[in-house]
N, C-alpha and C positions, 0 to 999 in steps of 0.2 A: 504494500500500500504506500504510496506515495503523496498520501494528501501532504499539502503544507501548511493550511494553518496553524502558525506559528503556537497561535495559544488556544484553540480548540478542539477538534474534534480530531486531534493528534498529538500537540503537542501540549494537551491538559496543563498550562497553566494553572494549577491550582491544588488546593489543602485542607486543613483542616479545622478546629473549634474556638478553643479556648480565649487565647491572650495575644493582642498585637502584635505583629511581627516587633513594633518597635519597643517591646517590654524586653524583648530574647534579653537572656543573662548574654556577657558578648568579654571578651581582652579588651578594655579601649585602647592601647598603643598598637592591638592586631587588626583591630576592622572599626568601621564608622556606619554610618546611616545617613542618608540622604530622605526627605522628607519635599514632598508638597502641599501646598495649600491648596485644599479641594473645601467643596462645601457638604461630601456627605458625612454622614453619622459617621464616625470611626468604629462606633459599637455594634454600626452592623454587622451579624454573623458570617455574611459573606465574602467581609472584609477582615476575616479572624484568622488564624492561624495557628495551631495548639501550641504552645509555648514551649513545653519539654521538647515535641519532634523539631521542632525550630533550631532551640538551643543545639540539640545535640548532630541536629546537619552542620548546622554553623562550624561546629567545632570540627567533625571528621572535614571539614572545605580546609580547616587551619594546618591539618597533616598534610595536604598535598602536596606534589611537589609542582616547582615553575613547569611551566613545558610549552608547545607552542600548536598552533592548526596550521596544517597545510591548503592553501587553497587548491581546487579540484578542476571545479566548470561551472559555470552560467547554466540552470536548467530553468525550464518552463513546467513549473508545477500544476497540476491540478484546479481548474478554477482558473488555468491564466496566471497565477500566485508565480513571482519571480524570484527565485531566489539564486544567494551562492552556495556551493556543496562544498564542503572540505573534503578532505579526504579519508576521513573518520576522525573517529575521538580518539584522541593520543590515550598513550597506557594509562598513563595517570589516571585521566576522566573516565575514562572505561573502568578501572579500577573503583574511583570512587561511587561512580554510579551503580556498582554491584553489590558496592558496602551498605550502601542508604536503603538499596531495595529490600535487601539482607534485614537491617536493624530496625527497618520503618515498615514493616508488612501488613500496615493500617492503612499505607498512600495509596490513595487512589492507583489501580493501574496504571501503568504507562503504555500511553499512545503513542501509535507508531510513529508520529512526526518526531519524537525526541528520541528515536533509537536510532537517527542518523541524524551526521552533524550537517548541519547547513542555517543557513541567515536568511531569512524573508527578509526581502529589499524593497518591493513594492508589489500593489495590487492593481486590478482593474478598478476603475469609477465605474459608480453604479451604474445600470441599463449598457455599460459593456459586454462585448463577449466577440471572441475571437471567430475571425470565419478560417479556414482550411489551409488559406493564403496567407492568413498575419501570422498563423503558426510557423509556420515556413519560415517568412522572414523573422521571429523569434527564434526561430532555433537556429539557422544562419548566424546571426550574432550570436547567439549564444556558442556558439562554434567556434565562429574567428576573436572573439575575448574571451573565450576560454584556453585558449591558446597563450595571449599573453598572461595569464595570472595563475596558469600551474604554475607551484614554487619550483623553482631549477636556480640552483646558484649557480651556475652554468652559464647560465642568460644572463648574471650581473642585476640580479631582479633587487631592488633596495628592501633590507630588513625594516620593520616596523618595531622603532626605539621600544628596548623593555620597561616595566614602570617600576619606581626604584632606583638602586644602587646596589650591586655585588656586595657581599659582606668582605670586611677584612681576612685577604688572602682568598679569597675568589675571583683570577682574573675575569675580567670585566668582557673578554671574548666568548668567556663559558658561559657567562649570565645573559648576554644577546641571545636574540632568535635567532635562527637560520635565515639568511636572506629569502626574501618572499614568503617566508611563513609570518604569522601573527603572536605575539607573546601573550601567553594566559598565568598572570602574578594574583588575578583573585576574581573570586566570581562573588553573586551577589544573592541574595534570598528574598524576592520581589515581593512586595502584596500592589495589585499594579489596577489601576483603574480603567484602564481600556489593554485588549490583548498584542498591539503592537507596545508594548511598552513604553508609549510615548507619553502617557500620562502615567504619574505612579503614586501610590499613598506612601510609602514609606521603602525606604530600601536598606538592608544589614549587609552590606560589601565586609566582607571577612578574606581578608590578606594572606597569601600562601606562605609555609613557613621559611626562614630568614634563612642566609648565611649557604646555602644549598646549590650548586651548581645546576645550569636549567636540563630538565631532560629532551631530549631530540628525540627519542626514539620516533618510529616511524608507528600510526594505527596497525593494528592484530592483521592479520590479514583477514579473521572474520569480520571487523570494521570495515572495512575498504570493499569487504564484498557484500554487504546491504547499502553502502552508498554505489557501488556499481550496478546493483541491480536496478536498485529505481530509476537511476540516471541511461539504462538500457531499456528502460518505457516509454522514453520520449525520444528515444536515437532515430533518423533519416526513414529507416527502413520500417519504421513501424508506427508511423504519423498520421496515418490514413487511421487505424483502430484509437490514436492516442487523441485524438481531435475531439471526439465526445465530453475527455474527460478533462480536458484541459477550456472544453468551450461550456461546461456544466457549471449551474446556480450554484453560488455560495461564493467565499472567499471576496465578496469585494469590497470597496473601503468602509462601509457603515460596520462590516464583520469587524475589522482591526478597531476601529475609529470610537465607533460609539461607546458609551458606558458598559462595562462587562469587569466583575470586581475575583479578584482570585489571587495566587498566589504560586510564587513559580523559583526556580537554581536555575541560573545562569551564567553565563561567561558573557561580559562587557566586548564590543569590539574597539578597544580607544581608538583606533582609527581604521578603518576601511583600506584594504587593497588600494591603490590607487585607479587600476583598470576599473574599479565597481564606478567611478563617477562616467568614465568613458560608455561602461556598455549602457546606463541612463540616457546616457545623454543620445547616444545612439537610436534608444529603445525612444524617444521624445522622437530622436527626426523621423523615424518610421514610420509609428504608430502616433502621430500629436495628442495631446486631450485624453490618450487614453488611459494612462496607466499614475496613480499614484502613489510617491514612491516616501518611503517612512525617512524620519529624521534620521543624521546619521551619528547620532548622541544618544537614538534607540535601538538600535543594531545589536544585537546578541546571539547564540548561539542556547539552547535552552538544552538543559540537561536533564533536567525532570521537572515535571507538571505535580505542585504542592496542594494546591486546592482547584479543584474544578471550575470554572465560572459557572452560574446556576443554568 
């Protein structure tokens, strides 16, 4: 399954009861919170999050180690739904995603959307929908920019600065990403007001731990082959059956946009590839008026879906 919304009916944005995200017990010199001013109740339940299961992700997010995402390809998801694919979840996050599933066997399911890494970048505007043709030239581009943003240090592709500073006696080449990969120093535990995360109530960013040189390993190879397999449902030769699913209801900006309250682990993108502004912009001269494309100060990577929106 290949759907992409980001934060529904795959990638389960969302959790559980009790107490604020922003009560979590938390290290403050390890992680902070980010907060907005909204005007709903914060007391509403749907806006809760149990406190215990909170706390105790927060903390397994604090053993992680650094590590970084390889970008993949440009796909055309479901719904038209645009996103970037990495090329899985490095060890680390595969690792910790199996500890949470492990210790937390009250969360909700996990939806397909978050059992492979990728970024929703943008959606169709309402009363859109692709004819047979915009696919085509959708995945065209998404072909020839996906081309420039697999990571190859080979190609001189420029690293995305890590956040931080190497600890004493960690040279500072170990603690880089690999050129063209993206640096992951710490993910966040959202309770987010609309499922593009562009609006958010409250956010607990918990910092990976210090002093640790970064891991590079490469995704499992069973990682790499549930992002190959979706990303081979929308390939050339099989666009003619993928047309339905990608010109089908749902996914469009009122889905991300509007009020929808839950709660979600994430990995922050602090800056974007640089090709993801080129294939927009691309995707605007093609298609104009069609597609709306999320902030890029909302951009993540979602690892598991904490409280379901209702």
């Amino acid at each position: 399954d290949d759907d992409d919304d980001d934060d529904d009916d795959d990638d389960g944005d969302g959790d559980g009861d009790e107490k604020d995200v922003a009560t979590m017990k938390r290290r403050p010199p390890r992680s902070s919170r980010r907060s907005g001013a909204v005007d709903n109740n914060p007391r509403d339940k749907r806006a809760r999050v149990r406190g215990g299961d909170a706390a105790g992700i927060a903390a397994m997010c604090e053993d992680c180690e650094p590590c970084e995402l390889r970008p993949k390809a440009f796909f055309v998801a479901w719904s038209g739904v645009l996103t970037l694919a990495w090329e899985g979840f490095p060890p680390a996050i595969a690792s910790l995603k199996r500890r949470i599933a492990s210790a937390f066997p009250a969360l909700p399911p996990e939806k397909p959307g978050s059992r492979w890494a990728k970024t929703t970048l943008g959606c169709l505007r309402e009363g859109a929908r692709l004819t047979p043709s915009e696919l085509d030239a959708l995945v065209e581009l998404c072909e020839r920019f996906g081309a420039k943003i697999a990571a190859n240090p080979r190609e001189g592709a420029e690293a995305v600065p890590a956040e931080g500073v190497p600890a004493e006696g960690v040279p500072t080449e170990e603690f880089a990403a690999s050129p063209g990969c993206v640096p992951v120093d710490e993910l966040s535990v959202v309770l987010f007001q609309c499922r593009s995360l562009e609006r958010v109530l409250s956010e607990h960013v918990v910092s990976f731990r210090d002093g640790i040189v970064r891991d590079r390993d490469r995704p499992s190879r069973d990682e790499t082959a549930v992002v190959d397999a979706v990303l081979r449902e929308s390939s050339r030769e099989r666009l003619g059956k993928y047309w339905p699913l990608a010109a089908r209801d749902g996914g469009r900006e009122p889905h991300y946009r509007d009020d929808a309250f839950g709660a979600t682990l994430v990995a922050r993108l602090r800056r974007a590839p640089g090709a993801v502004a080129e294939f927009r912009a691309a995707v605007d001269a093609a298609l104009p008026g069609m597609y709306a494309w999320f902030r890029d100060d909302s951009l993540h990577v979602t690892l598991r879906g904490l409280v379901d929106p209702p």
